[in-house]
C-alpha positions as CSV (number, residue, x, y, z in Angstrom):
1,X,0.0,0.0,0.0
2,X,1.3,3.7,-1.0
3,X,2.0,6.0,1.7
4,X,-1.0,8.6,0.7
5,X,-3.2,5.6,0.6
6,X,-2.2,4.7,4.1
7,X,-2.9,8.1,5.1
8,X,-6.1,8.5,3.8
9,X,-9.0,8.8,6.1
10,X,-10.8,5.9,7.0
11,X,-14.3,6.3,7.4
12,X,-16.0,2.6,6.7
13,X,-19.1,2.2,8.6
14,X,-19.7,5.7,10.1
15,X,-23.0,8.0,9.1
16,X,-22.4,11.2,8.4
17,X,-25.0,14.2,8.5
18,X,-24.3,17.1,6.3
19,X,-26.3,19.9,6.9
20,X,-24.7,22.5,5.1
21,X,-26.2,24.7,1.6
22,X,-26.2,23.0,-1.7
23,X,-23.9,22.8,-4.0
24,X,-21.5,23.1,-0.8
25,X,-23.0,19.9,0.5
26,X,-23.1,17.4,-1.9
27,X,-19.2,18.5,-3.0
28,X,-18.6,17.9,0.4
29,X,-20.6,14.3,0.8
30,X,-18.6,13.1,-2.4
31,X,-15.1,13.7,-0.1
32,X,-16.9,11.6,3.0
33,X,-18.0,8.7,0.8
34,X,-14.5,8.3,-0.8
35,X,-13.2,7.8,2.8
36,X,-16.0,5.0,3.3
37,X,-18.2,6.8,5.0
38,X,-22.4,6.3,4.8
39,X,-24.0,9.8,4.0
40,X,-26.9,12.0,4.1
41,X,-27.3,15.5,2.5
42,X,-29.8,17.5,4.9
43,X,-29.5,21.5,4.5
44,X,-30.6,23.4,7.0
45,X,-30.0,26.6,4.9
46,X,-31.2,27.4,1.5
47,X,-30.4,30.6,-0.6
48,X,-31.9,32.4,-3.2
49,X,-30.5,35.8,-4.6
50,X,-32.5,38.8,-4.1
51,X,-33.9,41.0,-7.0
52,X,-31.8,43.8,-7.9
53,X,-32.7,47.4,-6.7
54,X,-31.9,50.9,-7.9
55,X,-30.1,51.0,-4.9
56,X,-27.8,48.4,-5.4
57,X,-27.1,49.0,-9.2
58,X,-25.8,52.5,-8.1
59,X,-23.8,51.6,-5.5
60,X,-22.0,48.8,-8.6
61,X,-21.9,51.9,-10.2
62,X,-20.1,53.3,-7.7
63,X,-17.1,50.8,-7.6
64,X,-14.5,52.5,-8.4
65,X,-15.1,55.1,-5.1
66,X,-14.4,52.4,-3.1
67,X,-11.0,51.7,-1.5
68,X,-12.1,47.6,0.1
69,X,-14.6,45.3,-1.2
70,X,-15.3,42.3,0.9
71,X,-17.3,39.4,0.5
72,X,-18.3,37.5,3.3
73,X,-18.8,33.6,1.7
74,X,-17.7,32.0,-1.8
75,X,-21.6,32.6,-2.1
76,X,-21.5,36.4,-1.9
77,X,-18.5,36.9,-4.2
78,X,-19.6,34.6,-6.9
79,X,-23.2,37.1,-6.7
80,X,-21.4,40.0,-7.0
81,X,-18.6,39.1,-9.5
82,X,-21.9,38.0,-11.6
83,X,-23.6,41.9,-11.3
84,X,-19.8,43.3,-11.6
85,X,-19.4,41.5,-15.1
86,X,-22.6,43.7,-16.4
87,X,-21.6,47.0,-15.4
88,X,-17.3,46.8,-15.1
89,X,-16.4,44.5,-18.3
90,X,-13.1,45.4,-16.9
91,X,-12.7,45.9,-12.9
92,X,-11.4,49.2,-11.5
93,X,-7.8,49.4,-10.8
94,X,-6.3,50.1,-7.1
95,X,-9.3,48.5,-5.5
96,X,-8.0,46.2,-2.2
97,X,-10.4,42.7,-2.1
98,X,-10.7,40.7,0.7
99,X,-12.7,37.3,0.9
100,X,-13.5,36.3,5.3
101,X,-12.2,32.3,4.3
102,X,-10.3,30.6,2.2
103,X,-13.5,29.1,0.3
104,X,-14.1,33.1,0.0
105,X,-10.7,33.7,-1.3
106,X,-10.6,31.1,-4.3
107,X,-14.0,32.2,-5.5
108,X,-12.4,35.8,-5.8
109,X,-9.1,34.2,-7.4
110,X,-11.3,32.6,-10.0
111,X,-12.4,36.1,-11.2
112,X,-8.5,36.8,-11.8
113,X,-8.7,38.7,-8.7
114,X,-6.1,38.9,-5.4
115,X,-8.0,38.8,-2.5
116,X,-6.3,39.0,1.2
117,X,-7.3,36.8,4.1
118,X,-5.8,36.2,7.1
119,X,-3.4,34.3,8.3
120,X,-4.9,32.5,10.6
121,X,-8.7,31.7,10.8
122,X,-11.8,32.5,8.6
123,X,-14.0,34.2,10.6
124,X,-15.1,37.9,10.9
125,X,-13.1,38.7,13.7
126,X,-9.8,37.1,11.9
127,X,-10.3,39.4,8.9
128,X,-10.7,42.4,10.8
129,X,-7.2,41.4,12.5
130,X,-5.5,42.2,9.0
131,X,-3.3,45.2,9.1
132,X,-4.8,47.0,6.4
133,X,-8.5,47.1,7.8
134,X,-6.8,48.5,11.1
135,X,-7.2,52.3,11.0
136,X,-9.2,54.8,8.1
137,X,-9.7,58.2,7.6
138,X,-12.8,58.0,5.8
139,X,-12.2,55.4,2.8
140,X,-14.9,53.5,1.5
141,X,-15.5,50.0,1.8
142,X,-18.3,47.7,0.3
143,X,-19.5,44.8,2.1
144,X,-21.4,41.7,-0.1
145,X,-23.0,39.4,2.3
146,X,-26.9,38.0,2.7
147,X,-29.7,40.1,4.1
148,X,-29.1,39.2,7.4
149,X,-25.9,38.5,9.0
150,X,-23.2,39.9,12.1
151,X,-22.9,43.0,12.5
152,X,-19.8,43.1,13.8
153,X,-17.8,43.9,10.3
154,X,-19.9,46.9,9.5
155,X,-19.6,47.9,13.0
156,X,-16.0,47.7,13.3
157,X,-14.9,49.2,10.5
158,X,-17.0,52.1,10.8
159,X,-15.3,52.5,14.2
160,X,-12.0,52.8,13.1
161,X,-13.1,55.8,11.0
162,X,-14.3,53.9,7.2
163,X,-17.8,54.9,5.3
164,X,-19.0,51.3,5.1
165,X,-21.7,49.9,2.6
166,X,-23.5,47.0,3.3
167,X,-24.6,45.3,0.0
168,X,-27.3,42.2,0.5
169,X,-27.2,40.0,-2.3
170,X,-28.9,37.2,-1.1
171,X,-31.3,35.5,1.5
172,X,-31.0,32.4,3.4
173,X,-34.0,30.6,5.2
174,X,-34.5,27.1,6.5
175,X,-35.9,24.3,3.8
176,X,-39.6,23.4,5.0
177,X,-38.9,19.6,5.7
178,X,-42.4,17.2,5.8
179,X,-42.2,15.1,9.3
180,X,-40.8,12.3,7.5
181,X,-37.7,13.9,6.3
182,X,-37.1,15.0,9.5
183,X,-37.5,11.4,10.9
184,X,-35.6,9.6,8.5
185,X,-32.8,12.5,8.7
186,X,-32.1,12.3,12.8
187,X,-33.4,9.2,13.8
188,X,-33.6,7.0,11.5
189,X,-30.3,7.6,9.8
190,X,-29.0,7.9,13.3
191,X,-25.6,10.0,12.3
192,X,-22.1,9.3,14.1
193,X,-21.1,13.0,13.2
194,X,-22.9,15.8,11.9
195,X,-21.6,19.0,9.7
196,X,-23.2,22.3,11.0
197,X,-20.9,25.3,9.6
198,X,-22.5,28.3,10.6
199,X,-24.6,29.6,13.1
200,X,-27.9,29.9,11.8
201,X,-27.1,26.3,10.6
202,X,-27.0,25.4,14.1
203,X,-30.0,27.3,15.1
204,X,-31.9,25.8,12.3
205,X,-30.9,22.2,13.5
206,X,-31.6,22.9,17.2
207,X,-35.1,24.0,16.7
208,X,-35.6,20.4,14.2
209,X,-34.1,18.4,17.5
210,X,-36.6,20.4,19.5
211,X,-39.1,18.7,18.1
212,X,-37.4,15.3,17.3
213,X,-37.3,12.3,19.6
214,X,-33.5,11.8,18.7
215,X,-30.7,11.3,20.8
216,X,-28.0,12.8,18.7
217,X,-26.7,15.5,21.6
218,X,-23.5,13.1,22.7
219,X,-22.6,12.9,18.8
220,X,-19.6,15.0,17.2
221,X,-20.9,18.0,15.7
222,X,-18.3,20.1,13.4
223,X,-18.7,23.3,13.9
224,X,-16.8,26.2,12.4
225,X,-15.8,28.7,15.5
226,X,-15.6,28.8,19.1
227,X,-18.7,31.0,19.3
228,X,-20.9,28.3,17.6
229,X,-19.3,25.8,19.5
230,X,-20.5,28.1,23.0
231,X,-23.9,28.3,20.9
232,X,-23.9,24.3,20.4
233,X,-23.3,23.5,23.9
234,X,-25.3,25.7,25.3
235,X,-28.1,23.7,23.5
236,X,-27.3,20.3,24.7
237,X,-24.8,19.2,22.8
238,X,-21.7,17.8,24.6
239,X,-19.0,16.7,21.8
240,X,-18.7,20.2,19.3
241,X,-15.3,20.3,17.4
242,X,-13.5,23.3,15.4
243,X,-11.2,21.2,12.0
244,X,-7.8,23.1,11.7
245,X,-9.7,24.6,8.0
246,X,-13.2,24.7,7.0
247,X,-11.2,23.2,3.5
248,X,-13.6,19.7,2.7
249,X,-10.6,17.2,2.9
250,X,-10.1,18.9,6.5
251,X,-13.2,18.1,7.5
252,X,-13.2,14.9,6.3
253,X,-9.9,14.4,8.3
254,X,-11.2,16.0,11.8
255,X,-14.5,13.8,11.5
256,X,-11.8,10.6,11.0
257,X,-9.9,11.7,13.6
258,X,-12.6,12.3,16.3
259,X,-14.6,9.4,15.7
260,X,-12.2,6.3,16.5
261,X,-12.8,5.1,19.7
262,X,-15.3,7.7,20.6
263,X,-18.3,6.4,22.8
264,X,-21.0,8.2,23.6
265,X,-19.8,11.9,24.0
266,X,-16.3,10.8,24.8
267,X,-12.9,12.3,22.5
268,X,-11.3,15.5,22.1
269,X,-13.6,18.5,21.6
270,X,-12.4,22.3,20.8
């Protein structure tokens, strides 16, 4: 056996729950299943863009008096790109781009762009570590996210002196699942590990268990920060766990790691 085959995660025989947005879930199930693993693609969150508004075709309009442009998930940037191809066949120069992950960051990169992210971490708080979002004397800086989200990056940024534009391209909400699904999902399938990567993910599976006769609270639950792992506990469940990257094959690899040997809600947990 090769060495990279010997180092490959094996996951023969464990169920694994993946609850995050398509196409982000099923690109993610095809990683799990070529470890072994059993899986099942559940979203908790759906998308849909919203319509355009005067509003925001100005503001696109408007690129070039901006010094920052951040997008917030791969989501966001591909959303905006999109719009930015109609009215900039040809990007302004001089403008700094930022993507908060590296999932965020390759989405940008595939538009030819060079987008900063931290060194360490993919959160909000990570990105608003860099050096160059540290201090302004009223520059401009666009924010693409969904309709609802933290406001912590606005909030921040304004603080340390920038005129910041929020931009909502998008909304997310939770799929309406019949009883059935629900069933078959939690109980039935009776997951080993389950992928919840972002708050309202979380929320959005707490409120199904509410309502669920499972017993899925001593089972690993991969969670992408220290605050949703707080959130996760707070709600019952015992055995939350931050990967070293929110990358798919380290995932995969934290979920292999955890799971050998673990009973119950026994095993390392961040």
């Amino acid at each position: 056996m090769d060495t990279h085959q010997a180092d490959s995660p094996d996951l023969s025989g464990r169920r694994v729950l993946i609850c995050r947005p398509e196409p982000e879930a099923s690109r993610l199930a095809r990683q799990f299943e070529a470890a072994g693993a059993s899986v099942r693609v559940f979203p908790l969150v759906a998308r849909e863009p919203l319509p355009e508004t005067p509003e925001r075709r100005t503001t696109l309009l408007s690129l070039d008096e901006f010094s920052h442009v951040i997008a917030v998930s791969p989501y966001a940037a591909h959303l905006l790109l999109e719009e930015l191809d109609t009215w900039w066949p040809q990007l302004p120069v001089g403008l700094n781009w930022y993507g908060v992950g590296s999932g965020t960051a390759r989405a940008l990169a595939e538009h030819g762009l060079e987008p900063r992210i931290p060194d360490y971490g993919w959160t909000s708080e990570a990105l608003l570590s860099l050096p160059s979002l540290a201090s302004f004397n009223g520059e401009r800086i666009l924010v693409a996210r969904g309709e609802e989200g933290r406001e912590l990056t606005r909030k921040t940024l304004e603080a340390r002196g920038a005129r910041v534009t929020v931009m909502p391209l998008y909304r997310r909400f939770c799929p309406d699942y019949p009883p059935a699904k629900i069933n078959a999902m939690l109980n039935e399938f009776d997951p080993h590990a389950i992928i919840a990567l972002s708050g309202e993910t979380l929320n959005n599976l707490i409120a199904l268990c509410a309502n669920s006769s499972h017993t899925l609270y001593d089972r690993l639950i991969i969670v992408p920060a220290r605050r949703i792992a707080d959130q996760a506990r707070a709600a019952g469940f015992n055995a939350p766990f931050i990967p070293g990257s929110l990358a798919d094959n380290d995932i995969v690899a934290a979920v292999a790691e955890q799971l050998p040997g673990r009973e119950g809600g026994s095993g390392k947990a961040k």
